[in-house]
C-alpha positions in Angstrom: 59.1 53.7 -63.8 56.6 51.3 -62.1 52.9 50.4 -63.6 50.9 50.3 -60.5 47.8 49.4 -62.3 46.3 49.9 -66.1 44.0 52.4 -67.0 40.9 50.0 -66.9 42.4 47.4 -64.3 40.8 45.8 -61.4 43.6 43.8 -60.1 45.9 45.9 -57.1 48.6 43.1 -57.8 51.4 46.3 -58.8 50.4 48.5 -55.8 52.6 47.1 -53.1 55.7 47.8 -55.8 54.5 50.9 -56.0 54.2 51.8 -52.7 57.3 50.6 -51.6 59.1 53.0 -54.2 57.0 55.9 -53.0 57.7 55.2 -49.5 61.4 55.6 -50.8 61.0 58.2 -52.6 61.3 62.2 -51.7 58.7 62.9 -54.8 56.0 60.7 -56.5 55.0 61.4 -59.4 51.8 59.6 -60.1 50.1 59.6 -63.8 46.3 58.6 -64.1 43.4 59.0 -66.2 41.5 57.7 -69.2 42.3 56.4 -72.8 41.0 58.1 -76.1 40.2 55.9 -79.2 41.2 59.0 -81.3 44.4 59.5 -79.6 45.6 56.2 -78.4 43.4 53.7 -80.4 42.3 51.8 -77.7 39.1 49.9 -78.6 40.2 49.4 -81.6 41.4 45.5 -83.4 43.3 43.8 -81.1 43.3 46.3 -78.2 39.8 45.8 -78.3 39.9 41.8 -78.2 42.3 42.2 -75.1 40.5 44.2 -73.2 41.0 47.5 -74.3 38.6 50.2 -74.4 38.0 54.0 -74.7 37.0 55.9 -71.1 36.6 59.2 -72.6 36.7 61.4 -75.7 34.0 62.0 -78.4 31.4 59.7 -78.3 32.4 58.4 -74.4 31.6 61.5 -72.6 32.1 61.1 -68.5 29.5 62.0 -66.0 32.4 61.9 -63.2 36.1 62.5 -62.9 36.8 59.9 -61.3 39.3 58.0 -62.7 38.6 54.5 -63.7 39.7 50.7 -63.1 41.0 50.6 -59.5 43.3 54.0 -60.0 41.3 56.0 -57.2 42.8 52.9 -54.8 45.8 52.9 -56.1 46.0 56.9 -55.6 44.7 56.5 -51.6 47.6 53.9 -51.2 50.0 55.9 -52.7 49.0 59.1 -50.9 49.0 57.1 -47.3 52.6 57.1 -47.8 53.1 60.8 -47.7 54.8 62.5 -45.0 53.0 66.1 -43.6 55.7 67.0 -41.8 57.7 67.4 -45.1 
């Protein structure tokens, strides 16, 4: 399993590790999305002092579902590695 980015990152520094395994790779799974302070406690004590912070769930509604940090580039990197013809 590679970590291609955090959920709130800005840095691409994982994505050419992670697109070299998906150009290896017959499937890619690719997990995004948000955090929840009621399910993950992000925002919360020391989460919160390193960064961490909520991006949806009561209280942090989102007006768009676009996923944040630099995810959406991370998924047009991954997805230029995708073959059609398969």
């Amino acid at each position: 399993m590679l970590k291609g980015c955090g959920i709130t990152d800005l840095d691409a520094a994982g994505f050419k590790e992670a697109v070299n395994a998906a150009k290896k790779s017959d499937v890619v799974i690719l997990v995004i999305g948000g955090t929840s302070m009621s399910l993950s406690g992000q925002g919360w004590g020391e989460l919160a002092s390193e960064g961490g912070y909520p991006t949806c769930g009561e209280g942090y509604d989102r007006t768009e579902l676009t996923p944040p940090g630099i995810q959406p580039e991370l998924i047009k990197a991954i997805y230029k590695q995708v073959d059609p013809s398969s």
